[in-house]
C-alpha positions in Angstrom: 76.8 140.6 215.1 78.5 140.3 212.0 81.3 142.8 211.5 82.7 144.3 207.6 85.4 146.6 207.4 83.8 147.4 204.4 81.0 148.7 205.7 79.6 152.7 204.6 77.2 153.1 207.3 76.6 151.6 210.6 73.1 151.6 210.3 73.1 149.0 207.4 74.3 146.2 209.5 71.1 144.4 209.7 69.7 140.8 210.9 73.8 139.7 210.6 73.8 141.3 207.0 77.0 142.8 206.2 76.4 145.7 203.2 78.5 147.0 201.1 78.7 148.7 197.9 80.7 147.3 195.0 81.0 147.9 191.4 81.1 145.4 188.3 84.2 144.8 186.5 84.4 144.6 182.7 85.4 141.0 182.0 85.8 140.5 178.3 82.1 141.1 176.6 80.6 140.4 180.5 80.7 141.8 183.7 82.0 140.6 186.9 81.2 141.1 190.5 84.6 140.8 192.8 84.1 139.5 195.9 86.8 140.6 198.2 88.7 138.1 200.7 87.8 138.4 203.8 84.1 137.5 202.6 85.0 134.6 200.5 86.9 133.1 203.9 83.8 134.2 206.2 81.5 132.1 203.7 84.3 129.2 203.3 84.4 129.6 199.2 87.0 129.3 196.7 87.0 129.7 193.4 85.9 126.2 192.6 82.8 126.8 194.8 79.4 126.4 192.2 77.4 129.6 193.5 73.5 129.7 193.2 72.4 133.3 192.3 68.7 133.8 192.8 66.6 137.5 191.8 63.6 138.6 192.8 63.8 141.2 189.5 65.4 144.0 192.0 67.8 142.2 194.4 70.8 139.3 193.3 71.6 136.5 196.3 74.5 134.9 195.5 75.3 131.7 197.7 76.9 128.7 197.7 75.0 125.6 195.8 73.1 123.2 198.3 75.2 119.4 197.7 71.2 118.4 197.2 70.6 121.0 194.5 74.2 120.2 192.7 73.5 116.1 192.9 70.1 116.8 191.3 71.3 119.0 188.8 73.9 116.7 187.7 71.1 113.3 187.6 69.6 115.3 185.4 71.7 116.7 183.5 73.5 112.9 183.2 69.6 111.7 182.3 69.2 113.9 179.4 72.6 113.1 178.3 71.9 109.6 178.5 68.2 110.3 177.1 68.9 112.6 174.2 72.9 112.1 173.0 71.9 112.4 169.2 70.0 115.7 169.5 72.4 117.1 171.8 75.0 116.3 169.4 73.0 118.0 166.7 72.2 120.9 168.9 76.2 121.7 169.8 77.2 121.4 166.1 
């Protein structure tokens, strides 16, 4: 079973979930969500890790990127580069 120190009830260790309760943090005109060490070491990720965050319109998942899902994204990002340099130009300007 996955164990949190962080934990606020017992009961809401579930299915090796660990839950906790956090708050965001103002971060200039955003907001921030701090993840606290011990979870960043448990899920091996740094602060150059590229996080996928997913929603199902009540819940976040934040997790680290698949290496398929980054190498995808950045073929196709490099395609439309490659495709569309003028209008991209245009666009940025």
């Amino acid at each position: 079973m996955l164990q949190c120190k962080y934990v606020i009830e017992a009961e809401k260790i579930s299915k090796g979930r660990c839950v906790m309760v956090k708050t965001l943090t103002k971060h200039g005109n955003s907001l921030a969500l701090v993840i606290d060490k011990p979870i960043l070491e448990l899920l091996k990720i740094d602060a150059d890790t590229p996080l996928e965050i997913t929603t199902d319109g009540q819940s976040l998942v934040i997790s680290p990127a698949s290496v398929d899902r980054q190498a995808k994204f950045r073929k196709a990002a490099d395609d439309t580069f490659e495709k569309y340099p003028n209008m991209l130009k245009r666009l940025a300007q």
